[in-house]
C-alpha positions in Angstrom: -239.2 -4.6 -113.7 -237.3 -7.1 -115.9 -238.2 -6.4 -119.3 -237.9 -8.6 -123.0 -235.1 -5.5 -123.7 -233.4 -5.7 -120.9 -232.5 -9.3 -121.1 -231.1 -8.6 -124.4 -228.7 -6.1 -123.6 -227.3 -8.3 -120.7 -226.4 -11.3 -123.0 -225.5 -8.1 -125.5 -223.3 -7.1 -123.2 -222.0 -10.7 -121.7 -220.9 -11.5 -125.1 -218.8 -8.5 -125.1 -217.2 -9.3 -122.0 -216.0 -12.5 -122.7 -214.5 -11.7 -126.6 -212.8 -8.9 -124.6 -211.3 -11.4 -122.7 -210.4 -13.5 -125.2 -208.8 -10.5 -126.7 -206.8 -9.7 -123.7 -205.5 -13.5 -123.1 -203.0 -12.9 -125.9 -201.0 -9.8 -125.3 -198.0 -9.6 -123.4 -199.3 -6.9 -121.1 -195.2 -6.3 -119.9 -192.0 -6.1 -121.8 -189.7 -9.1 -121.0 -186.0 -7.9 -120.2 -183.0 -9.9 -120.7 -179.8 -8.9 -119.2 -177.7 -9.0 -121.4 -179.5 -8.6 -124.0 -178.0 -10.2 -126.5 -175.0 -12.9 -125.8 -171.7 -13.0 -128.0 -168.9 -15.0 -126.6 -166.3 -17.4 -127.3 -167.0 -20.9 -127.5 -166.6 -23.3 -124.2 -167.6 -20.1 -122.0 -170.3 -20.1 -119.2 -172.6 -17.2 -119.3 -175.3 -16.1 -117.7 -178.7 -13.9 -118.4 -181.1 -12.7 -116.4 -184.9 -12.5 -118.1 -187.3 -9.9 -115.6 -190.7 -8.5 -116.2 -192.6 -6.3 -113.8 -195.1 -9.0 -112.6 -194.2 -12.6 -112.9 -198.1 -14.1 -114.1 -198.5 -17.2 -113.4 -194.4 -18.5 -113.8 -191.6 -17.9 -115.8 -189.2 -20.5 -117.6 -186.4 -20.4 -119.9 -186.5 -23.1 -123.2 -183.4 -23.9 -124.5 -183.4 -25.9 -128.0 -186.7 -28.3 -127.0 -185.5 -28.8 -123.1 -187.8 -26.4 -120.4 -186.4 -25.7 -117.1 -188.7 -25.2 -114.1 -191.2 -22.5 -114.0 -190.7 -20.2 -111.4 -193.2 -18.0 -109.7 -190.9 -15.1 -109.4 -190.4 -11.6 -111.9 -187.4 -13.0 -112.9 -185.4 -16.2 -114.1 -181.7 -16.9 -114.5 -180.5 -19.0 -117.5 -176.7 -20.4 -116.9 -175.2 -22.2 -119.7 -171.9 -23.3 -121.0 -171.5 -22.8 -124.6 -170.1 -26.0 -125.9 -173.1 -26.1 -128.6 -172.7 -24.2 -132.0 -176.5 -24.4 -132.3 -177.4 -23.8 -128.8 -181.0 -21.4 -129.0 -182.6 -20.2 -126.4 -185.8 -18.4 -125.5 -187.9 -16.4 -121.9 -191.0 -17.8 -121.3 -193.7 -16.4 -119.1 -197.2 -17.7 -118.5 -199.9 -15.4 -118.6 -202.4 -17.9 -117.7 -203.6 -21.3 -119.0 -203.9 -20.2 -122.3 -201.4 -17.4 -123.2 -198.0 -17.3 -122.8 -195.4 -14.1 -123.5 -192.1 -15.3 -125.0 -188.8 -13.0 -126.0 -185.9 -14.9 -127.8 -182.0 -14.2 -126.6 -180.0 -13.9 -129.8 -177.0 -15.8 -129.1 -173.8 -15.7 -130.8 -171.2 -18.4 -130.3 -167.4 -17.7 -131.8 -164.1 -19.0 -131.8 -161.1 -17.3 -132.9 -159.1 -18.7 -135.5 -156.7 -21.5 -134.6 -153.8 -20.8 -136.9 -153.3 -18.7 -139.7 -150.8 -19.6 -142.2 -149.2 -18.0 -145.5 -147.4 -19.6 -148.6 -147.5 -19.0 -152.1 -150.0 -21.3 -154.1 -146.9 -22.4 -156.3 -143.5 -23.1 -154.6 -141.3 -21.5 -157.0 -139.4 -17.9 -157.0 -141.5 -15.2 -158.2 -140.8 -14.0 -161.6 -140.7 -10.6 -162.6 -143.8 -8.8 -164.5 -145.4 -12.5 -164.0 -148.3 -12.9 -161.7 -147.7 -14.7 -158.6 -150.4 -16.0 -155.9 -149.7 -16.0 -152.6 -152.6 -17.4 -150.2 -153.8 -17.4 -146.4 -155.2 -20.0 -144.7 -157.5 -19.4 -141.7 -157.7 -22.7 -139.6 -161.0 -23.5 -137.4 -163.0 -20.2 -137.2 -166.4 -19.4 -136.3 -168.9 -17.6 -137.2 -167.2 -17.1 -141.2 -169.2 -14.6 -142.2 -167.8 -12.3 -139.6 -164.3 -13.2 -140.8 -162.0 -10.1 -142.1 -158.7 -11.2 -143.6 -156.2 -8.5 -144.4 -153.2 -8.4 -146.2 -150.0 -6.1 -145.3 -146.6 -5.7 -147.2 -143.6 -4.4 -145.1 -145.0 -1.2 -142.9 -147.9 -0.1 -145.8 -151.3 -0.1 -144.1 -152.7 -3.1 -145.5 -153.4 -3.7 -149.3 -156.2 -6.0 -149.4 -159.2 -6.7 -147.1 -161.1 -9.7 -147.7 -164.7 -10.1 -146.1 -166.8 -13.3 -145.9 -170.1 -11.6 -145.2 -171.8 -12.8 -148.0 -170.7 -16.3 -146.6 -173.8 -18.6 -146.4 -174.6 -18.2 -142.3 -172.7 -21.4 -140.6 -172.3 -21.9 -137.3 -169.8 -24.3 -136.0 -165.9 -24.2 -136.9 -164.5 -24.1 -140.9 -161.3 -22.9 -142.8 -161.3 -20.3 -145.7 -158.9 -19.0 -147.5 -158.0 -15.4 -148.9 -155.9 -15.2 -152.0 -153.5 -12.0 -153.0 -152.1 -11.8 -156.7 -149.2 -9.4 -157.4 -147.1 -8.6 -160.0 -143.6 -8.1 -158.6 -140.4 -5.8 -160.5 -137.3 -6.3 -159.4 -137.9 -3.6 -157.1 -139.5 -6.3 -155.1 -137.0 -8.4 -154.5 -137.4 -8.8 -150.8 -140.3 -7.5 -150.1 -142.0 -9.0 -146.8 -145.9 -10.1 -146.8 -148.4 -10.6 -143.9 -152.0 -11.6 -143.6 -154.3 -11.5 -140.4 -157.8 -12.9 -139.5 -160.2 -11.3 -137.5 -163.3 -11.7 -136.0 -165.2 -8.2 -136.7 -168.7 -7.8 -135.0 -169.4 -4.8 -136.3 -170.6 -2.3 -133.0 -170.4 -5.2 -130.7 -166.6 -5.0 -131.2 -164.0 -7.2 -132.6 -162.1 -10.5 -131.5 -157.7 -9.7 -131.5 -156.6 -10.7 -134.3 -154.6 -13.7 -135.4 -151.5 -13.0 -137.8 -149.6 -15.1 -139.8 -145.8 -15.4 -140.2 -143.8 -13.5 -142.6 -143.1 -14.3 -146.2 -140.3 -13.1 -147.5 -140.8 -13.1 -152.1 -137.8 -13.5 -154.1 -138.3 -11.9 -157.6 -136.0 -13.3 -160.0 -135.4 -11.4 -163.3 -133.5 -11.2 -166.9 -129.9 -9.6 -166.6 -130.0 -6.2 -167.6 -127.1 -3.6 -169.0 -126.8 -0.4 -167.7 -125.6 0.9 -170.9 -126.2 -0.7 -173.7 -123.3 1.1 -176.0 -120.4 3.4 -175.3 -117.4 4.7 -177.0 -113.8 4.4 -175.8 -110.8 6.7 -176.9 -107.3 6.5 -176.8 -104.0 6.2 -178.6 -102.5 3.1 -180.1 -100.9 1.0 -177.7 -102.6 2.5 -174.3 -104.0 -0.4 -172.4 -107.9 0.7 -170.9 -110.4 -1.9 -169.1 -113.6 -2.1 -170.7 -116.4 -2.2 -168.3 -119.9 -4.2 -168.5 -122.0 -3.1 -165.8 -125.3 -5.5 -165.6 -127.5 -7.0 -163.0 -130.2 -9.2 -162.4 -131.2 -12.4 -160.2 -129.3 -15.2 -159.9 -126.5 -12.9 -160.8 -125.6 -12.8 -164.5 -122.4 -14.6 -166.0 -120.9 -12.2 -168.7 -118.4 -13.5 -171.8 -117.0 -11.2 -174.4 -116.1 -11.2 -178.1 -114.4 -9.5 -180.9 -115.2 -9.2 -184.4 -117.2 -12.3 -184.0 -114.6 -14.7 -182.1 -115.2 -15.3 -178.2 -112.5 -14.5 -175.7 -111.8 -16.4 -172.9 -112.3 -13.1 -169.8 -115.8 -14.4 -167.8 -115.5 -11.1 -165.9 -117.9 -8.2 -166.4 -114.3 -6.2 -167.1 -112.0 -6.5 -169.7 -108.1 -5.1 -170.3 -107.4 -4.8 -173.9 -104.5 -2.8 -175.5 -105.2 -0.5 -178.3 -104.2 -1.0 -181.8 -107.1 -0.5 -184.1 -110.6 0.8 -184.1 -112.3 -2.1 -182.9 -115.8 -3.3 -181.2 -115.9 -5.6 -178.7 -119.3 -7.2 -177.4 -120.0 -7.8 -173.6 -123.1 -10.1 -173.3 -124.2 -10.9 -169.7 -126.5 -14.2 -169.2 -129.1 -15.5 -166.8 -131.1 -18.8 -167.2 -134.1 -15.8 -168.1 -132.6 -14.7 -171.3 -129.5 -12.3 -171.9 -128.2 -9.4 -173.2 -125.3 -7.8 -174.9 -123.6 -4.4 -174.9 -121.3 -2.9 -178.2 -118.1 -0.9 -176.9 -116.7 0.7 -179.6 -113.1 1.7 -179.3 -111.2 4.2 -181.3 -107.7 5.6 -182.3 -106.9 8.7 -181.9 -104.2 10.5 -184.2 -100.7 11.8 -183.1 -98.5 13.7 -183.2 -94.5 13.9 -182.3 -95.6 16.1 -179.5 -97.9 13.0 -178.2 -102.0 13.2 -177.4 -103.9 12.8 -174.7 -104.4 9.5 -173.2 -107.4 7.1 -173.6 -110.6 8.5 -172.5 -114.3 6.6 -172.3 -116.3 9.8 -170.9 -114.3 13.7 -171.9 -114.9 16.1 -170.0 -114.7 19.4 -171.7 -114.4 21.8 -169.1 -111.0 19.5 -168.1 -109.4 20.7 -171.4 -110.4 23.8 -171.3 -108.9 24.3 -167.6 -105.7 23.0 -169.0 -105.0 25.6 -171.1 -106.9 24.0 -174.9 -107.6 27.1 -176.4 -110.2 26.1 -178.2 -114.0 27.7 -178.5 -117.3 25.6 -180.2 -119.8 27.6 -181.7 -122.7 26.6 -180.4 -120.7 24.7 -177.3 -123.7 22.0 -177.3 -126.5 21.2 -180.0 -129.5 19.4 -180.2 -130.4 17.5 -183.8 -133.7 15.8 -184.9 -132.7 12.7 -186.2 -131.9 13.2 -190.1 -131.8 16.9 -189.7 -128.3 18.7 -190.7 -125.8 20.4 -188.1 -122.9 22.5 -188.4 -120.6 23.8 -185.6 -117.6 26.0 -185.9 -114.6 25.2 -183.9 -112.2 28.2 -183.3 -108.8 28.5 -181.3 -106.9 31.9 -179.8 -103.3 30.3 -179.6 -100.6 31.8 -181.6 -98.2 29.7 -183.9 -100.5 26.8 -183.9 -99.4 24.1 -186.3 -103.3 23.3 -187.4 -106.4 22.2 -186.5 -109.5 20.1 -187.7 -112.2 18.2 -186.8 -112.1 14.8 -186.2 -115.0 12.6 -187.3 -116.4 9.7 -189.1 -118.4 12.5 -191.3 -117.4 16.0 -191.7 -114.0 16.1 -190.6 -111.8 18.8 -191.5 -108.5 20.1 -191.6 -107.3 24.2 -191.7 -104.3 26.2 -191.1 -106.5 28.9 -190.1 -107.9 29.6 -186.3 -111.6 28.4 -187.6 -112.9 25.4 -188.9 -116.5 24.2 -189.0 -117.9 20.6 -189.2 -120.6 20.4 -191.3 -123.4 17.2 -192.1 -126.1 17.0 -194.2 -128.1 14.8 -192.7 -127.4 13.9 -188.9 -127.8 9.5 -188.9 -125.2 8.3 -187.4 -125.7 8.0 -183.7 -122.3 7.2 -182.8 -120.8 10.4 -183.9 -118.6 12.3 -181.1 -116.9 15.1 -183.2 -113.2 16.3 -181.8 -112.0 19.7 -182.7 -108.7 19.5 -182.0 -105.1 22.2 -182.4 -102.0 20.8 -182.8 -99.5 23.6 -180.9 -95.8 23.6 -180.0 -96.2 22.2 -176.4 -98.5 19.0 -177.7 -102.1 18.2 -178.7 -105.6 19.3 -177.3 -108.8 19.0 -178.4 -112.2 19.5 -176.9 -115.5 17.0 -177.8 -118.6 18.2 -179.4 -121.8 17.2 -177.2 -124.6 16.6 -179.5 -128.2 14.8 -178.7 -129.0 13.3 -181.6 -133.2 12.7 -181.1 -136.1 11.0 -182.4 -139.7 11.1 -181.8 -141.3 7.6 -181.1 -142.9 6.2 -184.7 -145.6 5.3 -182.6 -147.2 5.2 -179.6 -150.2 2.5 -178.2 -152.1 1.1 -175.0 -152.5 -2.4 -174.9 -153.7 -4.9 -171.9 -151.3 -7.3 -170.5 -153.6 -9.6 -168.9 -156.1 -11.3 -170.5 -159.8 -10.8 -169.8 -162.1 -7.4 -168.6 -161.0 -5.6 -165.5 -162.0 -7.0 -162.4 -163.3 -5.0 -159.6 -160.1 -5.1 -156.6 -157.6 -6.9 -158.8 -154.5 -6.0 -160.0 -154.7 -5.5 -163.8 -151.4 -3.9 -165.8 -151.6 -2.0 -168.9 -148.8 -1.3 -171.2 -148.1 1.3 -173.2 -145.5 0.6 -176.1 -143.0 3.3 -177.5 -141.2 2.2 -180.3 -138.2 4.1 -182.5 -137.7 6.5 -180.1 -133.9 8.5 -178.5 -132.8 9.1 -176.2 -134.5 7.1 -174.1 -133.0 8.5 -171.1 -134.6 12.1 -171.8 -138.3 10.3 -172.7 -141.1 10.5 -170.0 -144.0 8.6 -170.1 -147.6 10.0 -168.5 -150.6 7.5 -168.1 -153.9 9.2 -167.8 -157.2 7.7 -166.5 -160.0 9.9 -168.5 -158.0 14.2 -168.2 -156.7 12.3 -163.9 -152.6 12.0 -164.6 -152.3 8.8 -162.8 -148.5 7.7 -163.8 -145.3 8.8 -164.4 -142.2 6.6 -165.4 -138.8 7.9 -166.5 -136.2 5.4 -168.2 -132.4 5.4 -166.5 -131.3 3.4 -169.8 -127.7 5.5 -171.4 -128.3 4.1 -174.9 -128.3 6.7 -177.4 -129.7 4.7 -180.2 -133.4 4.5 -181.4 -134.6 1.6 -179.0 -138.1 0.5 -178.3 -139.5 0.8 -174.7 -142.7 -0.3 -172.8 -144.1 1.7 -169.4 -146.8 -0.8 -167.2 -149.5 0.8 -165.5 -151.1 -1.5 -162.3 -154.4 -0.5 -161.7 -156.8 -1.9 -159.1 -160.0 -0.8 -160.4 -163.1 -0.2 -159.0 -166.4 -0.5 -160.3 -166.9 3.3 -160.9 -163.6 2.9 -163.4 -166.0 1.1 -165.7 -166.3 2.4 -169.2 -163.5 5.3 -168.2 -160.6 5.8 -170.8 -156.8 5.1 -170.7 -154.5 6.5 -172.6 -150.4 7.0 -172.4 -148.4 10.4 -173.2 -144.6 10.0 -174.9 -142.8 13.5 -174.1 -139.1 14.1 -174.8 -137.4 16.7 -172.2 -134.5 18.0 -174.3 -133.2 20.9 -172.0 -132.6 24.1 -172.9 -131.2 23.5 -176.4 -134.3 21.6 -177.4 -136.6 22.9 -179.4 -139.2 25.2 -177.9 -142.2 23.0 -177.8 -141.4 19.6 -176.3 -141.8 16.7 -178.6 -145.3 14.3 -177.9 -146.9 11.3 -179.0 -150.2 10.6 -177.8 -151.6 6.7 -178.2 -155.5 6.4 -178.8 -157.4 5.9 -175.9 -158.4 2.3 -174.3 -161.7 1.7 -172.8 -162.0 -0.1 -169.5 -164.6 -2.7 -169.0 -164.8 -3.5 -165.2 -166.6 -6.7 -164.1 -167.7 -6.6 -160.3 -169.4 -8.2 -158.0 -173.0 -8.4 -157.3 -174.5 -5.7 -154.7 -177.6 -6.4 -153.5 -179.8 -3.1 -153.5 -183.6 -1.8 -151.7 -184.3 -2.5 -148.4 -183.8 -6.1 -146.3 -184.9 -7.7 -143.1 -183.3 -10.7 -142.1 -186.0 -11.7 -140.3 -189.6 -11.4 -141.2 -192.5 -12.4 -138.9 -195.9 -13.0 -140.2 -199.4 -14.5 -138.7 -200.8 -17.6 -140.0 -203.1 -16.9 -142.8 -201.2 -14.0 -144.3 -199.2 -12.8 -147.4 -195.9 -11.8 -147.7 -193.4 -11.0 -150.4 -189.5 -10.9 -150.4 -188.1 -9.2 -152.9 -184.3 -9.4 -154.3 -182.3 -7.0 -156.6 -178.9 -6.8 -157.0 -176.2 -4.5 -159.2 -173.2 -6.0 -160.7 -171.6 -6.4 -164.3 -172.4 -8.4 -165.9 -176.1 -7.7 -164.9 -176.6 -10.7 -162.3 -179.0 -13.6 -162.3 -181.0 -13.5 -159.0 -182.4 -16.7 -157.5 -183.9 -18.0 -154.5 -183.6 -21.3 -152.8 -186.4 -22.9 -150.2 -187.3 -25.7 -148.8 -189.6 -27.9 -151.1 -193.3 -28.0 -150.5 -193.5 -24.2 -149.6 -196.3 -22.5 -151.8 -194.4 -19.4 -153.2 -195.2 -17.4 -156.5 -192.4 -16.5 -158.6 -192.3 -13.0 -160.0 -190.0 -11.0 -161.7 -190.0 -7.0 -162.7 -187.0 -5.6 -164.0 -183.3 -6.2 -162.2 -185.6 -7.6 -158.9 -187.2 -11.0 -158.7 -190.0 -11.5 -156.0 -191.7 -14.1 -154.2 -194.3 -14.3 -152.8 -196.1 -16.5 -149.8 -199.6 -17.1 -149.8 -201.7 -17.5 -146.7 -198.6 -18.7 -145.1 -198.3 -22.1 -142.8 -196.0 -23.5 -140.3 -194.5 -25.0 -143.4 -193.9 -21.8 -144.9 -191.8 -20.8 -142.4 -187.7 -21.3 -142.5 -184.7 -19.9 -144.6 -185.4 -18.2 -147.7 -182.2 -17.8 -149.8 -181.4 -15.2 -153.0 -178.3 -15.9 -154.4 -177.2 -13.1 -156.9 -174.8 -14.5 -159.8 -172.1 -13.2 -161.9 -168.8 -13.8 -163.6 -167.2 -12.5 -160.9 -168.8 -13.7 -157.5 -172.1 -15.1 -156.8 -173.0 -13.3 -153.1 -175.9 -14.3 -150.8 -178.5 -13.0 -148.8 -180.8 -15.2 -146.3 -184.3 -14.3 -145.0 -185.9 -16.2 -142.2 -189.4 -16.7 -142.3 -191.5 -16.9 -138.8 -194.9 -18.0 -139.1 -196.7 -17.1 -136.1 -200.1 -18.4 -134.5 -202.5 -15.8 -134.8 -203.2 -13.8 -131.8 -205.8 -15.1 -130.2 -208.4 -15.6 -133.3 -210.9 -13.3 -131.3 -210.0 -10.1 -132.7 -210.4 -11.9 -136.5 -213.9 -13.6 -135.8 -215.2 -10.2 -133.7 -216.7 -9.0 -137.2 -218.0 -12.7 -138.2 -219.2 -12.9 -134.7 -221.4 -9.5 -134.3 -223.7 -10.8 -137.1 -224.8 -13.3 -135.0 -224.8 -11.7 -131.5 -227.6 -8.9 -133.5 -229.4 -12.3 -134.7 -229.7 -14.0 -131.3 -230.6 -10.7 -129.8 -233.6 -10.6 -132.7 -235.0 -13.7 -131.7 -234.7 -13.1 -128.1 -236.9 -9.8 -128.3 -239.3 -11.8 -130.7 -239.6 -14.8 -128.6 -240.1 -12.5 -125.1 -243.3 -10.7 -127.5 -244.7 -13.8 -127.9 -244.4 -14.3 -124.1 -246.0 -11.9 -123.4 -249.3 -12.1 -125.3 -250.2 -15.7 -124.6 -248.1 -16.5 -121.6 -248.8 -15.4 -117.6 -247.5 -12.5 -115.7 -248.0 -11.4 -112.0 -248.6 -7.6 -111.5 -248.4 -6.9 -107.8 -249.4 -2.6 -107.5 -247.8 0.2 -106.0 -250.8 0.5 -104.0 -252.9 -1.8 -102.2 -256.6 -2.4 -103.8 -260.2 -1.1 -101.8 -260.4 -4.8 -100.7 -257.3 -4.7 -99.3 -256.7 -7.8 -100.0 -253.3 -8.3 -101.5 -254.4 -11.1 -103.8 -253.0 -11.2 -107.1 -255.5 -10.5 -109.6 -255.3 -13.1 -112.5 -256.5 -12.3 -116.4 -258.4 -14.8 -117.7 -258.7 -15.0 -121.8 -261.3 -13.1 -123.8 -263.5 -15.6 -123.7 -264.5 -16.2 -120.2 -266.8 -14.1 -118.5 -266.8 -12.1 -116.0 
């Protein structure tokens, strides 16, 4: 018996059939599988990639850029290509039926090593010494850039700079870049050997061989420099002695000398001269970087009948001694603070002596007895070299006091030689001055970043006069230097006759200020798919100092909302469109580097609207089923219906009985 009900729940349950359907048309029911999956390979290559699924629907086809190959009715398709296009995209294809298709794109990625990579300093001039000099690398017709690493080597270090071009906007097709190294040579320098290399680094997929430039060889020229800077010569009148002027530099330094302000004719860094009076001769050694000069003092010694010992530049005491000088200083060696006094006692064992003294510009003495002390009150005079000396019967001895006169520095300071904050991976010097301080042979100098000893510089220099010196620090800093303190440590090592607690001047400390580079921070897709219809945000923060400026670039005509909360600036898509979708671009901005990050928008169709108009739908399935219950009632009380029963009537008859309306009779 068919029943008003019944028929309902039929078209119920045929409306239900066919949305579940609809729903089913969409989905990729099998995985597609590409083999490889994923291409990388070197421009002008063939490759070739299989794309398989379990069941092959109703055909399969590859699309590559807008050109289709033929569908074929197999679970599998082969796509053979070779790569002579930069922008070459391709895509598996397989038809469900005539509606619904199931698609998987191959990423591709096309590359070409670099061409040539070539080194030369930016300026074509010798490097000068504690002057910044540029040298650059140019990498010639490489693709993709943003998976180019430059590095930079010098001699057989590991290398000393890496350069990457990740946050390069994403290119495809060949370019050059560049990677740029500053240094600040020393003469030490002189010499040294630099190379740079290119290479294509894709990260776990490997890495291309790299490409490596030819050497360069840097030739640091600097100011002539003394190795002493003063000395004292001694010897009797009329001995001849060579004065010497040790000095180097590059070019090689040309040396004159005078005396008493007039210029002798010897070019030579050494000079023969013949005794006669105390004198001082000046050596001055000149490059076209400036010059310098060294004071050689010479000095007469006094005689006797019984002669003296020949002319001497550096006395060694423990000489006299082993020949016999009986003579005995009291302490043997001292050490003075500058404008302290000093006294030493010079005594002698030999019998029938004829005297003895000291011999002195200050404080010299003469005795008849076997002691005699040289006494100063105030020690300023930092050419003093007292002799004691004995006159006997066979000749003349004497033995030379060693003093070390010192001073502690007047001051000491930090200062910046470049100009400008810190930069994050460049080389930055800072200088710490000493002035008024000797000797400068026994100062060290200790640079400290924050409590971290990071330095250490000793000076060779053998001038014994107060002299002003400077120590440079090169730092590379990093970010996390930022706001950290430098400071510089003056210490004089005065050996054992020194005083007990070694002499230091600390400078006030100097704050670091370290600009760097934008980091972009929080989570990031490259990609980002999306239905038609819906919302999505992209947001984009970044660290750096200074604090960055965020800002994104898109294509006109996209409707975006602009927000921004803190360090992140947002956007936002509404109800996105096919012209929604492309490349969405943050750029994050400093002084130092502005650095990039790219999002690709794809706006897809929405699957099979079915599943969205279910609940807008089920409304009106309930309404039709309503009016098709109503509509069989009515039916029913003023329409026909034949009853045929179980069981045949008394009559027998099988003839449908027929109702007639309330108003007939019977």
């Amino acid at each position: 018996m068919l029943t008003a009900t019944m028929l309902g729940l039929k078209m119920l349950g045929f409306l239900m059939l066919m949305f579940s359907m609809c729903d089913a048309i969409d989905q990729c029911h099998e995985e597609l599988i590409l083999n490889p999956p994923e291409v990388l390979e070197e421009y002008g290559k063939t490759v070739t990639v299989n794309c398989s699924s379990a069941d092959n629907g109703d055909g399969m086809y590859w699309k590559v850029g807008e050109t289709q190959s033929p569908e074929e009715n197999e679970t599998s398709t082969v796509w053979e290509v070779n790569l002579s296009d930069w922008n070459v995209t391709a895509e598996c294809i397989k038809r469900l039926n005539e509606t619904s298709i199931c698609r998987k794109e191959l990423k591709i990625t096309v590359y070409q090593n670099p061409e040539e990579v070539i080194l030369f300093p930016t300026k074509h001039a010798a490097a000068l010494e504690g002057t910044q000099y540029e040298l650059q690398c140019d990498v010639v017709k490489v693709s993709p850039v943003q998976h180019l690493t430059v590095r930079w080597y010098r001699g057989s270090e590991t290398n000393i700079k890496t350069d990457n071009f990740t946050e390069s906007k994403a290119t495809k097709g060949l370019a050059n870049e560049s990677s740029t190294l500053a240094v600040i040579f020393s003469r030490a320098d002189n010499g040294a050997q630099f190379q740079c290399e290119a290479q294509l680094d894709f990260g776990e997929r490997g890495s291309s061989p790299p490409v490596i430039s030819s050497v360069h060889t840097v030739s640091v020229h600097y100011a002539a420099e003394l190795k002493n800077q003063t000395e004292d010569v001694y010897g009797n009148e009329g001995d001849n002695v060579t004065l010497t002027c040790e000095a180097e530099g590059h070019p090689a330094p040309a040396f004159s000398w005078s005396l008493d302000g007039r210029s002798l004719m010897e070019t030579e860094s050494n000079l023969n001269v013949t005794i006669a009076t105390n004198a001082m001769y000046i050596c001055t050694a000149t490059n076209y970087l400036g010059d310098t000069t060294k004071h050689i003092n010479v000095h007469v010694m006094k005689t006797n009948v019984m002669g003296a010992p020949s002319a001497i530049t550096t006395p060694d005491p423990s000489r006299q001694i082993s020949t016999g000088c009986p003579l005995v200083l009291t302490p043997a060696e001292i050490v003075v603070r500058f404008g302290d006094p000093a006294s030493v006692d010079c005594s002698t064992s030999a019998k029938g002596f004829q005297g003895m003294g000291w011999e002195a510009p200050s404080g010299a003495t003469t005795s008849k007895t076997n002691v005699t002390t040289w006494r100063v009150e105030q020690m300023m005079d930092w050419a003093t070299k007292p002799l004691c000396y004995v006159n006997r019967v066979d000749g003349q001895c004497y033995v030379m006091l060693q003093i070390t006169l010192y001073k502690t520095p007047d001051s000491v300071s930090v200062s910046a030689l470049d100009q400008g904050p810190m930069v994050d991976g460049t080389e930055y010097r800072l200088k710490c001055d000493v002035t008024n301080v000797a000797p400068v042979q026994k100062l060290k100098v200790t640079w400290y970043r924050g409590n971290e000893a990071v330095h250490t510089e000793s000076f060779n220099d053998t001038t014994e006069i107060q002299v002003n010196v400077s120590s440079t620090l090169r730092v590379t800093p990093k970010r996390d230097h930022d706001g950290e303190l430098f400071r510089c440590e003056a210490e004089l090592h005065l050996g054992p006759n020194g005083p007990e607690r070694v002499p230091t001047e600390t400078s006030s400390p100097l704050k670091a200020v370290v600009h760097y580079a934008p980091v972009f921070t929080g989570s990031y897709s490259e990609e980002v798919d999306v239905f038609r219809g819906d919302n999505v945000t992209f947001g984009c923060s970044a660290d750096g100092h200074p604090a960055p400026e965020i800002q994104w670039s898109y294509s006109p005509g996209v409707h975006v909302t602009v927000t921004t909360r803190g360090s992140q600036k947002s956007i936002t898509v509404t109800r996105a469109t096919s012209t929604d979708a492309g490349v969405y671009v943050c750029d994050a901005t400093n002084k130092v580097r502005v650095v990039r990050r790219n999002v690709t928008l794809v706006v897809k169709d929405t699957p099979y609207s079915g599943k969205g108009l279910w609940w807008l739908l089920i409304p009106f399935v309930f309404v039709i089923i309503f009016v098709v219950i109503v509509l069989a009632d009515r039916w029913k009380r003023h329409g026909q219906y034949t009853f045929v029963p179980d069981k045949p009537n008394k009559n027998d008859s099988g003839i449908p009985m027929t109702p007639q309306s309330k108003e007939a009779s019977v």
